[in-house]
N, C-alpha and C positions, 0 to 999 in steps of 0.2 A: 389459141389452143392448137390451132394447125401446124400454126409454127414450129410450137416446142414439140409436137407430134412428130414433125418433121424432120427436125433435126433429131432427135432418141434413135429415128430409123435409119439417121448416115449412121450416126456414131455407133451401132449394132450391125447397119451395114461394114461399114470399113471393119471392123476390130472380127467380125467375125466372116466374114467372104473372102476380103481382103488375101487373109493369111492360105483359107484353102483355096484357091486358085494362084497362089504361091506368086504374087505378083504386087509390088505394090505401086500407086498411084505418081504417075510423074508431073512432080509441080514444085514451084519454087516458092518460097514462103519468104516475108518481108520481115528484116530483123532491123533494131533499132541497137545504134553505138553510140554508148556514153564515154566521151572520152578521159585518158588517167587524168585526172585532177588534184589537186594538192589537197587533202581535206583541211586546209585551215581557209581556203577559199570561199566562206561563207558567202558569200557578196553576190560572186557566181555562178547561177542556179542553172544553168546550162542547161535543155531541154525541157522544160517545164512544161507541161501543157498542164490545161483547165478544161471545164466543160460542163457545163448544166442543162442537164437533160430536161427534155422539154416539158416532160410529163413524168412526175416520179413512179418506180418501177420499183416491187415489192417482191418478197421471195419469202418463203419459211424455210426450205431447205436448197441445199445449191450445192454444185465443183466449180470450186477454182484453180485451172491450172496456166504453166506460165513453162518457158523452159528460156534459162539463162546460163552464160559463159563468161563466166568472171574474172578479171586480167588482175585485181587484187580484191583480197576481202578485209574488212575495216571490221571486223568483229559485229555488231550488228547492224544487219543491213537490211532495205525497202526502199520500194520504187514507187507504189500506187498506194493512193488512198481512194475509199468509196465514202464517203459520206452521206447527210441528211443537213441540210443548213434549218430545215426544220426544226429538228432537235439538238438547235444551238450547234452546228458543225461536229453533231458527235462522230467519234470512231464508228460506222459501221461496219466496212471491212477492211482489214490491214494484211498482207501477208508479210513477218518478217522472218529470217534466217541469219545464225549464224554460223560458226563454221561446224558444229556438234549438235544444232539444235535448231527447232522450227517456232516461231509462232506467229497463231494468227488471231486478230481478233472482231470478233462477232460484239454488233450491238454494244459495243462497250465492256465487253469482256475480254479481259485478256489470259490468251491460253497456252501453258509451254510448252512444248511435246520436244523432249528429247529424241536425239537418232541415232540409230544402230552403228553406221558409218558417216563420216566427216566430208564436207560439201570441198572439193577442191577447186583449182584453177584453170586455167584457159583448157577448159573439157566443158560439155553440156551437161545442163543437168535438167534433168525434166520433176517438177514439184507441183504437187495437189494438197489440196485439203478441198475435205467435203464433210457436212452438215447436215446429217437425217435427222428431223424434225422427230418423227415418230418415233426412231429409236433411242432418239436424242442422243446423240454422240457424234464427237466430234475426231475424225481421220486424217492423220498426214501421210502423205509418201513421197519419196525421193525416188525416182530413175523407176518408176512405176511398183516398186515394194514399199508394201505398207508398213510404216515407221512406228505410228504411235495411234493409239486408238483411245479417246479416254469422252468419258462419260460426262453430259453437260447439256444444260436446260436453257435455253431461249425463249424466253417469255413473252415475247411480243415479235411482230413478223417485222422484217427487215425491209427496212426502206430506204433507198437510194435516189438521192436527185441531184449527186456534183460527184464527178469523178477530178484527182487530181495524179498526174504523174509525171516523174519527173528525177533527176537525180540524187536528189535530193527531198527526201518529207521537208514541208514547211515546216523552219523553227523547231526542226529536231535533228537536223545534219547527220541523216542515217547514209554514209553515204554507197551509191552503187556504181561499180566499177566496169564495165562489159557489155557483150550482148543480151539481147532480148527478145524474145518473140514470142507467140503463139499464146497470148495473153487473152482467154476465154472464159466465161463463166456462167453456168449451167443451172437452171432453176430446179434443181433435183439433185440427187445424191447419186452419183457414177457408181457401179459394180467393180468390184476389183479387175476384172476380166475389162472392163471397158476402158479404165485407167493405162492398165498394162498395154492395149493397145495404142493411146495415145502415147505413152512413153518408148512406144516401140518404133515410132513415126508410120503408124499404118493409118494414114491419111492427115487431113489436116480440116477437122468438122470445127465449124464456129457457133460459137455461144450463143444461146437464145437469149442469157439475159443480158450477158457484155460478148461483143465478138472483137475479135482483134483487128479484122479487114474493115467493120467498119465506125466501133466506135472509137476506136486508138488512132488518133490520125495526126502526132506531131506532127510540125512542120518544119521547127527549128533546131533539129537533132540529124548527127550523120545516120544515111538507111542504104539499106543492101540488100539484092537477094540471095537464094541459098537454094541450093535443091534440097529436098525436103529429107531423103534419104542419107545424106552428108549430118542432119544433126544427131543419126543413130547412128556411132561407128559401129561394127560386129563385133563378137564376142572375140573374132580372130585380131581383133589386135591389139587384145593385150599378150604381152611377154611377161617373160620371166626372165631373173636373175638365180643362176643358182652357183651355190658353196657345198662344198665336198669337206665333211670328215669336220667338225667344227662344234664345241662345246653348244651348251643352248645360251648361253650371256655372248658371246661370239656371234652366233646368227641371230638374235636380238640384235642387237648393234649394228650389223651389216644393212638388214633390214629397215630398221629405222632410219641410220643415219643415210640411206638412200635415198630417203624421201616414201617408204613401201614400208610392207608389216608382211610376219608372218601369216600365215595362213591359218586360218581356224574353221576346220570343219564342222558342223553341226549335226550331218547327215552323211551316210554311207555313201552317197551320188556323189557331194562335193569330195570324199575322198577318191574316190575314183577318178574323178576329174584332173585332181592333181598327178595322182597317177599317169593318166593319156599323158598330161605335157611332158613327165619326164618318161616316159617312154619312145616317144617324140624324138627328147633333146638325148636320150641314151641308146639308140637303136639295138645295141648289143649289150643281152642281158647280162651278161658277163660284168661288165664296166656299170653296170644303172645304180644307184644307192636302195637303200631296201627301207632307210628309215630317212621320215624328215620332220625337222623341228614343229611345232606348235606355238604360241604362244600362253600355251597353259600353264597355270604353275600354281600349285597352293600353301606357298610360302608363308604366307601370312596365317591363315588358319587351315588346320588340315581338315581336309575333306572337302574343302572351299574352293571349288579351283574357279579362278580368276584369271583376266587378261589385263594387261598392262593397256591395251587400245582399248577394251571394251570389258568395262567395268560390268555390263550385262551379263557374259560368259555365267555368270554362275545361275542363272536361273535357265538356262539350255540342259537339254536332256542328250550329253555328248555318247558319241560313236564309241564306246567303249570295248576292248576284248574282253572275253570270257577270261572272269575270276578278276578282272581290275577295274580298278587300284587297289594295287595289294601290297605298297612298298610302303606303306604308313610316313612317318617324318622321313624314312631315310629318300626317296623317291619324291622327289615332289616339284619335278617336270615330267610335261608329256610328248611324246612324240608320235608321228601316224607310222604302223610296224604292221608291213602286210596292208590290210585292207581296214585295220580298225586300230584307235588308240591304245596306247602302254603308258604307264607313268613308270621313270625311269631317275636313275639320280642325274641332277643337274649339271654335275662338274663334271665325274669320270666318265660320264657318256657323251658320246659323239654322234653326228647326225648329220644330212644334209642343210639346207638352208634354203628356199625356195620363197620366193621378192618376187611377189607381182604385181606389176606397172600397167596401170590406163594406157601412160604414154609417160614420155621418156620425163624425168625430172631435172629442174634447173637449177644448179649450184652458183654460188658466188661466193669466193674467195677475198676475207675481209680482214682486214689490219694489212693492206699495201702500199694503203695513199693516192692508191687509183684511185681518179673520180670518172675515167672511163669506164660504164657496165660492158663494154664487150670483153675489155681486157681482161674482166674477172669474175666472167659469167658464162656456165659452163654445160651442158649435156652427158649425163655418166651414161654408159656405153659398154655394154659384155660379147665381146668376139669371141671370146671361148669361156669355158667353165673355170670357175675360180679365177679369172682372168677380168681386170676392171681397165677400162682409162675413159678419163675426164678430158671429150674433145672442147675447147673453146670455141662460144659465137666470134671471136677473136683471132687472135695469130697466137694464144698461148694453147698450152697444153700438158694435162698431167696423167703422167705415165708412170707403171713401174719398169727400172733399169737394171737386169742384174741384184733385185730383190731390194732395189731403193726405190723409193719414189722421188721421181722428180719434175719439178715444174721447169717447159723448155719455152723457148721462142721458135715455133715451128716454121718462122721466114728464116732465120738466122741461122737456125740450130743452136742459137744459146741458152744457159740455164740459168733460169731467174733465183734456181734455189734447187736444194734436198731435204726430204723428212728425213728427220733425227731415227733411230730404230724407236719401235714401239710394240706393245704387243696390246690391241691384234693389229697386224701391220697393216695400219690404211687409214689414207689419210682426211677421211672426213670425222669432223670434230674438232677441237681447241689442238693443233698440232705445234711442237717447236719444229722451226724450219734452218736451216743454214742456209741463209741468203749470199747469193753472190750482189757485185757492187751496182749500185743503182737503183735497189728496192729499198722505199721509204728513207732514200740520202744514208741510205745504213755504209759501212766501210764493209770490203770483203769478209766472206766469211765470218760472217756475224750473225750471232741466236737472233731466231724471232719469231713469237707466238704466232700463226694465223691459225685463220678458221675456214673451212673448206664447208659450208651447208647449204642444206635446200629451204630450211623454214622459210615462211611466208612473211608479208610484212607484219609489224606491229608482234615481232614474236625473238622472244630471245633463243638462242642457241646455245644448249649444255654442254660440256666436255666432252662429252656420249655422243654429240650431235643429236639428241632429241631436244624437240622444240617444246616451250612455253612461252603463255604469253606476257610479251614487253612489262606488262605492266606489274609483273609479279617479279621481275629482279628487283632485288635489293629493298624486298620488302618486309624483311627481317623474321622469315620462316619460309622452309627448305619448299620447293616445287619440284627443282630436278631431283632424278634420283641418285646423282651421284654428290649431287649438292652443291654445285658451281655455280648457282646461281645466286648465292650470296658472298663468292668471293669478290673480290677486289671492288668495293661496293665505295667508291670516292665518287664524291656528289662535287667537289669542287677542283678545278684543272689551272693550276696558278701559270704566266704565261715565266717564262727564263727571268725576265726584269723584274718583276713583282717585289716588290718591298713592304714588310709591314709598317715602315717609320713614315713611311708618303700614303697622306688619305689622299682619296679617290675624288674624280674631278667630275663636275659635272657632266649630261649625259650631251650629247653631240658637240657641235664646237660652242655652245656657251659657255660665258664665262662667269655664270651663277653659282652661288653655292649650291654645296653640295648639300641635301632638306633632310634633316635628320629626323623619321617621326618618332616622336615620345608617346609610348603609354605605360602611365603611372597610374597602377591600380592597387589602391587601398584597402587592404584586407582588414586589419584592427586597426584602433585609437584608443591611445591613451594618457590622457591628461591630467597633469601636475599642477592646482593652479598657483601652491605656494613657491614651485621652484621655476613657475612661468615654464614648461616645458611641456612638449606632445611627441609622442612616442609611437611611433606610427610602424606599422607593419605590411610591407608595401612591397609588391613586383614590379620591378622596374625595366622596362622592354624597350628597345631601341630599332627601327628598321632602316635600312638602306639600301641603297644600290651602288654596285663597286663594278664600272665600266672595263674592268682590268681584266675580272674574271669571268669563265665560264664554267658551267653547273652539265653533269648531264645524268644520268637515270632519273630524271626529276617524278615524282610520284604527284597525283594531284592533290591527297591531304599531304599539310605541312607537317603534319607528324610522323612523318615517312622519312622525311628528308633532315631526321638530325643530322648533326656535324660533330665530330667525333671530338672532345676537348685534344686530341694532339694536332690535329689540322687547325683550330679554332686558334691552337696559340702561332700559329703562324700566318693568322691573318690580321689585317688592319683592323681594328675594331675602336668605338669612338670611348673617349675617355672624357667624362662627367665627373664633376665633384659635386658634393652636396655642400652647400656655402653656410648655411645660419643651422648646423649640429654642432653639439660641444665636443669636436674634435674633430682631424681631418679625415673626413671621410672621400671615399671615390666608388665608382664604379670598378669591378674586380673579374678578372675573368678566372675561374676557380673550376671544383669540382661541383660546385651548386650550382654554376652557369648553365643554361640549356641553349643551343644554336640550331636555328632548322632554316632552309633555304625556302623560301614560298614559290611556288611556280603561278606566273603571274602571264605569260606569253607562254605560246607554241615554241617548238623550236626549232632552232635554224637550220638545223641540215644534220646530218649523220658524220659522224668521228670515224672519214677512213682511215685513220690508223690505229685504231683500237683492234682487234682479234675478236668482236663482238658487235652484236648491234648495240651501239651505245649513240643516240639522240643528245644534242648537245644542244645548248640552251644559253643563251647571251645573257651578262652579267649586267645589260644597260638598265633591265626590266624586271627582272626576278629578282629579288631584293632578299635580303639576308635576315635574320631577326634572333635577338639575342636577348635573352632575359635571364634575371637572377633578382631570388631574394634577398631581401635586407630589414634590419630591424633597428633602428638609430632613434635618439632623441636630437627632437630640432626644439630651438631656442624660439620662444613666441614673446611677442609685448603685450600684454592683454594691457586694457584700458578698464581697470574695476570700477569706476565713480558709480557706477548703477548698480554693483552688486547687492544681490545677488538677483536682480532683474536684468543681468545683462548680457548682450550678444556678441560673443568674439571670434573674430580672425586669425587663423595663424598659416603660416605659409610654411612650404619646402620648397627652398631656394635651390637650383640647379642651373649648373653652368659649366658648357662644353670647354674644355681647357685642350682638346689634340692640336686647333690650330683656333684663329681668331675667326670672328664671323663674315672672313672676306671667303673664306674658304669653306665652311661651315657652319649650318643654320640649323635651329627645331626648325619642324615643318608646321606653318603657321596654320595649318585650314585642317590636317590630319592629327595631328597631335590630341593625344586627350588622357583625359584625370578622369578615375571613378572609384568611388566607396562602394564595394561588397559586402560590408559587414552589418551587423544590427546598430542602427541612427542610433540606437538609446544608449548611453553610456550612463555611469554613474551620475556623473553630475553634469554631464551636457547630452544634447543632440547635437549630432552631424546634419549638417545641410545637403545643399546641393554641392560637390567638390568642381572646382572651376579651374581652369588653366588661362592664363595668363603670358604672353611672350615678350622680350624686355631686349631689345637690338641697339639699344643707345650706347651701350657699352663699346668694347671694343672685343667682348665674345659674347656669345648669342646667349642668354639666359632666359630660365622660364620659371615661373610663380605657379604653384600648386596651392589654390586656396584652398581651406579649408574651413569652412562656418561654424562655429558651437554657440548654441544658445543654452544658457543656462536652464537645467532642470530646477525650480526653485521649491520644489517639492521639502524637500530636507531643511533649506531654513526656514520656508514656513512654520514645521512641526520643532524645529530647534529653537529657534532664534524668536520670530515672532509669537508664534502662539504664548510661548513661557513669556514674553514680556507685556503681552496683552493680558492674560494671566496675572501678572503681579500688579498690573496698573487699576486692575479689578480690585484687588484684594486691598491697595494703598486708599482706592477708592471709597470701598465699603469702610473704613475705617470711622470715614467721618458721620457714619450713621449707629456710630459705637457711641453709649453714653458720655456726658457730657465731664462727669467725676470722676471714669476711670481714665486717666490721663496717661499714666505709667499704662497701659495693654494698648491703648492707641498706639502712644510713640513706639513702642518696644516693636509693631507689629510696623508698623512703616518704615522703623530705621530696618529691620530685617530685610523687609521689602527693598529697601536703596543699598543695600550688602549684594544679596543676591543679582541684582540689576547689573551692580557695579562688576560684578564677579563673571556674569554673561559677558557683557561687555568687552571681558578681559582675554575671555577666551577665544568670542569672534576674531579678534582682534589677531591675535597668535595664531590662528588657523590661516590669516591670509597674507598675502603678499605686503611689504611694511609701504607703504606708498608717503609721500608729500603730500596729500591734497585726503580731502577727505570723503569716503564712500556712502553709500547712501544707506549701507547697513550703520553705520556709523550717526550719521545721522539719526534715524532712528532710535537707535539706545539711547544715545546720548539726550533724546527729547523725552525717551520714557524716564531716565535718570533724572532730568529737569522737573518732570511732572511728580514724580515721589517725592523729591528733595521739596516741592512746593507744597506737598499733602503736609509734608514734616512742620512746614513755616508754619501751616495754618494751623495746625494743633497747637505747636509753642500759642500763637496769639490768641486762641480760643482758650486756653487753660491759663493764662495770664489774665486776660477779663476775668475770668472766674472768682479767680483768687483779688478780687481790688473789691468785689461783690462781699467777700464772708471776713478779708482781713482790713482792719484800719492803719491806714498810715500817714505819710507826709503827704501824700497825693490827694488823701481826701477834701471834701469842699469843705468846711463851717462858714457860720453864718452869727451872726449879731443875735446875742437872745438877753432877756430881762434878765435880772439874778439870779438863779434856782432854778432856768428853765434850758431843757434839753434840745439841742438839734441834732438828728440823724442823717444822713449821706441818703439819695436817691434812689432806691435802689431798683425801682421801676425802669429807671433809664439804661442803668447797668445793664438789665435782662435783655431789654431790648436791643443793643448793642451787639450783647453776644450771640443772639437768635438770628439778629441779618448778617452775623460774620459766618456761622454758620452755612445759612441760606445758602450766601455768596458763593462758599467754597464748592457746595454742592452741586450748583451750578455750573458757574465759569470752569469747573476741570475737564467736565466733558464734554463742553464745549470748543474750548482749545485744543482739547484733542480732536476732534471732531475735523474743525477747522484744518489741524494739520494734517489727518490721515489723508483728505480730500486733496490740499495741494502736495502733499508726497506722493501721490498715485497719479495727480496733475502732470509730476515732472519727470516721473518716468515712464508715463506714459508720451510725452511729448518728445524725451530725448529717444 
């Protein structure tokens, strides 16, 4: 308790004595440098430090500040993590920054707090956030002005027992680029006033709950000191740039493509302010301008006014004159006129222009085929008003000559080139250049686009010379505002030799084929069984790598990176036929083809000779992929003997025909087959769909199984049940009286019509085969069993009639003269009672017998 007593009273001391006795404290502060690293360097973790404190240390509310100097920014970026290994290594405190934006996150919460202005480069920047528990809100600030203030509840106290820091987060490659220092953190919620003093460097107080001196204590990281006053430059040294007499799209442009922005007042002081510097830079009021640009404008909706840098501008309560805006749509730019804003028309009004710079900004002149950055990296420079040149950390230099611009060799005095005329005349942004001989192997006097800009890495450059970022070129919706950023959008760069008739050869010096991967994905099925055919509905996708080429704006979704069908038809792509369809089918590259490049690796280096940042990407690794739909009948054998209990195969045969399989392979381990569709079909199930690969040959083919088992649902209800049915009915016959003979037969021969008439139709319904099916069987045993119900009626109504009629058949017997002998007829009865019997039994029994082995043997096969 002493402690943090202790430290509240420097940090109260410094931030307010400090200032009134107009003196501040001389001491050198220890900074920690991470040096530039490639970010695909994972491996790398260069400065890493650990640490687990000995006793965990708990906080509800805290400041955390840090002030760092960044030599590149990677969009988002972190150096420390605070954790709790407690609670499974959770997030408890992260601070991360991008280049518009803060965040930090508490306890597992993550929080965004946008910023007013943008985080730049090799300058300091001092950043807080702080955490009032009871007011529950969470604050950010940059350069000691509070950024963002937003409301939010931490529900359990924070606890900390493993700090981690280092250039890198573990296993999230956020990466940080720069200086570092004065990395503290405060078990309480800092005052605005007490921030402002730390960002002003009026002392340098250490944290009670993390200090910098002594719990930061890499060892394997480059360290330096610094006087402490050096990381506060004074407000004196920023400059200005300024332009006389110049539309408001005019000083836009200047402004920007400088690397700077207009100026936006919000308050009558800041206009004033700008005022001093040109009074300054104008001593005689004669000559001073009266009016200077803004970037206001409410173009877009009136009444709205808006800034191109700061989308916030509209909820500000601007410095306005008496009675304005009062030009409604015709007006709709502002300018500072006097001491307070005008809104004025955009085009026919003219203005000063006034660019103000931290420190100076660094250009690089791109599409030269330098790969020296001194040659083509540069510092813009205003000796007089309206008056620019671009001195080189180099021996170049670009100057205007006699109202040209031109690039010189200031050892020589030779010219590397001239801009073309342009208006507005200067040459930052997409310029054409007339080169003299020996830039980019060009012949004299020859056109050539370059680009003269200050953006940052990982950011593209517009026509305009205003910056977006890398990763929104060519991603098929406008970003710049002149919309250049989806011109010239070629994803593939063929080399002078490229041929599309020669496929692509293995990747290093093997001499392996080249691994074509297959995916065959099955959308419908549809199956023929009488004309043995399946009908398949199927994407058929091809991927590879072509060692020949290189890829560059590569996006990381593949769907970014179509290929336009007129580039498509000039490249190699692999030629497939489908072997066993009733007709010659191929692969096709068409209007239904679709081509996207996959980005599979980083890439290799930057295309100096492009007029942009264009990142170029090797064609050994990033692999191509092409698909198109198709709807074809393939030829199948089924094997029916078990129908309609039976399980069939049928294949799509394919086979690469651009060259043999010394040159060309499917890829054996990546290749694959899948059914999307609903398994049920009419009269089958899909299986599992299987891939199979067949290299005997002498070109690489591959088997697409496909499995249908028969749904036997429908002959059930068709075929059997109606012949179980009639076998009943032929059945019951024999329990019809013994005299009606004509309704027996009449009713069993019916019965053996209808059977035979099923029979006929199974029959014609399927495939004509040699050999006989198991539906076939069947019938043909219930036809047996009628035709035998029929025998045994003939021979029971045949008995009958030997019972009531006499004939030559009958017996006699020797009798006296006069005396009668009659025929047996007891014997008769009994005769036809056990033929009866008989039949009534032995039918359903034989049937019996056979349903058991017919279910035997297709259950076995």
């Amino acid at each position: 308790m002493n402690v943090r007593w202790w430290n509240q009273f420097l940090v109260v001391g410094v931030v307010v004595v400090a200032p009134l006795l107009n003196q501040s404290i001389a001491k050198d502060v220890r900074v920690l440098r991470y040096q530039d690293k490639s970010k695909s360097e994972f491996s790398n973790m260069g400065g890493d430090y650990e640490r687990t404190l000995p006793s965990p240390r708990v906080v509800t509310s805290f400041t955390l500040c840090y002030r760092v100097r960044l030599l590149v920014l990677y969009g988002r970026t972190s150096f420390i993590n605070l954790s709790s290994k407690k609670d499974g290594n959770l997030f408890v405190i992260r601070p991360e920054f991008w280049i518009d934006r803060m965040r930090i996150v508490i306890a597992g919460l993550w929080i965004m707090m946008p910023m007013k202005s943008e985080i730049g480069v090799l300058r300091w920047h001092h950043m807080c956030f702080t955490y009032d528990h009871e007011a529950k809100e969470v604050t950010s600030y940059l350069d000691g002005r509070p950024e963002k203030r937003i409301e939010i509840e931490v529900d359990k106290a924070i606890r900390v027992d493993f700090i981690w820091m280092g250039r890198r987060i573990k296993g999230l490659f956020l990466d940080f680029v720069g200086d570092m220092t004065q990395l503290n953190m405060w078990s309480r919620a800092m005052s605005v006033e007490e921030i402002q003093g730390l960002a002003s460097c009026n002392g340098d107080p250490q944290g009670d709950f993390l200090s910098w001196e002594e719990d930061l204590q890499p060892e394997n990281v480059i360290q330096y000191t610094i006087p402490l006053d050096q990381l506060c430059p004074s407000e004196s040294s920023s400059f200005y740039f300024w332009f006389t007499w110049v539309t408001f799209s005019t000083a836009q442009y200047l402004c920007e493509a400088l690397g700077s922005y207009l100026p936006l007042p919000s308050t009558v002081e800041e206009i004033d302010v700008i005022r001093a510097e040109s009074v300054q830079r104008w001593p005689n009021a004669s000559d001073r301008p009266r009016d200077f640009w803004t970037p206001l404008n409410d173009r877009e909706q009136e009444g709205v006014w808006r800034s191109v840098r700061d989308p916030l501008a509209a909820n500000l309560t601007l410095p306005w004159s008496r009675g304005e805006p009062n030009g409604l749509h015709y007006e709709n730019c502002a300018y500072i006129s006097q001491h307070l804003l005008n809104d004025v028309h955009c085009i026919n009004e003219e203005a000063a222009a006034a660019c103000k710079f931290e420190e100076p900004s660094v250009f690089t002149l791109l599409g030269t085929c330098e790969t020296e950055k001194e040659t083509v990296t540069f510092l813009a420079k205003q000796e007089d008003i309206d008056h620019l040149v671009f001195e080189g950390i180099g021996k170049s230099q670009i100057l205007k000559e006699n109202e040209t611009w031109i690039w010189i060799d200031t050892t020589s005095n030779s010219t590397f080139g001239r801009l073309e005329d342009i208006d507005p005349n200067f040459p930052m942004g997409r310029r054409w250049w007339v080169l003299a001989e020996g830039v980019c192997s060009e012949d004299s006097e020859d056109r050539r686009q370059l680009l003269l800009t200050t953006c940052p890495e990982k950011h593209f450059t517009c026509d305009d010379a205003t910056c977006v970022l890398l990763e929104y070129r060519c991603d098929r919706k406008y970003d710049c505002r002149d919309r250049s950023d989806e011109n010239d959008c070629q994803f593939i760069v063929f080399p002078e030799d490229y041929t599309r008739d020669i496929s692509p050869k293995a990747r290093g010096i093997s001499k392996d084929s080249v691994l074509i991967t297959l995916d065959f994905r099955i959308e419908t099925v549809v199956v023929e069984t009488e004309s043995m055919k399946m009908t398949l509905s199927f994407v058929f996708a091809m991927i590879w790598s072509d060692e020949r080429l290189n890829y560059q704006n590569l996006k990381v979704k593949e769907s970014e990176n179509e290929v336009p069908l007129s580039i498509v038809r000039s490249l190699w792509t692999p030629l497939v036929r489908f072997m066993n369809t009733d007709g010659n089918h191929h692969t096709e590259v068409d209007h239904f083809t679709t081509t996207h490049v996959k980005r599979v690796c980083d890439p290799v280096g930057m295309n100096e000779s492009a007029p942009a940042e264009v990142e170029v990407y090797g064609g050994d690794c990033n692999t191509l992929n092409i698909k198109r739909r198709y709807n074809l009948n393939f030829m199948c054998n089924f094997d029916l003997l078990l129908y309609p209990f039976d399980e069939q195969f049928c294949n799509a045969h394919v086979r690469i025909i651009s060259a043999s399989k010394t040159f060309l392979k499917f890829h054996p381990k990546l290749s694959t087959a899948e059914y999307t569709g609903n398994p049920s079909l009419l009269e089958y199930e899909v299986g599992g769909v299987s891939l199979r690969h067949d290299d005997s040959g002498a070109f690489s083919e591959a088997y697409v199984k496909v499995p249908l088992t028969r749904l036997y649902g429908y002959a059930m209800l068709n075929i059997f049940l109606p012949s179980i049915l009639l076998l009943v009915i032929s059945y019951v016959t024999l329990f019809f009286s013994k005299e009606v003979f004509e309704t027996r037969m009449m009713a069993s021969l019916t019965n053996l019509l209808v059977m035979a008439t099923l029979f006929t139709q199974t029959s014609a319904s399927l495939p004509k085969t040699s050999y006989f099916k198991m539906v076939d069987v069947w019938l043909l045993m219930c036809i047996a069993l009628i035709f035998l119900v029929v025998i045994l009626h003939a021979l029971i109504d045949y008995n009958l009639r030997l019972l009531d009629l006499p004939g030559e058949n009958q017996l006699f017997r020797v009798r006296p003269m006069g005396q009668k002998i009659s025929p047996p007829k007891n014997a008769r009865k009994v005769t036809v009672e056990r033929l009866v019997l008989a039949s009534r039994i032995i039918l359903p029994v034989v049937f019996v017998i056979f349903t058991v082995c017919y279910a035997l043997y297709i259950r076995k096969s």
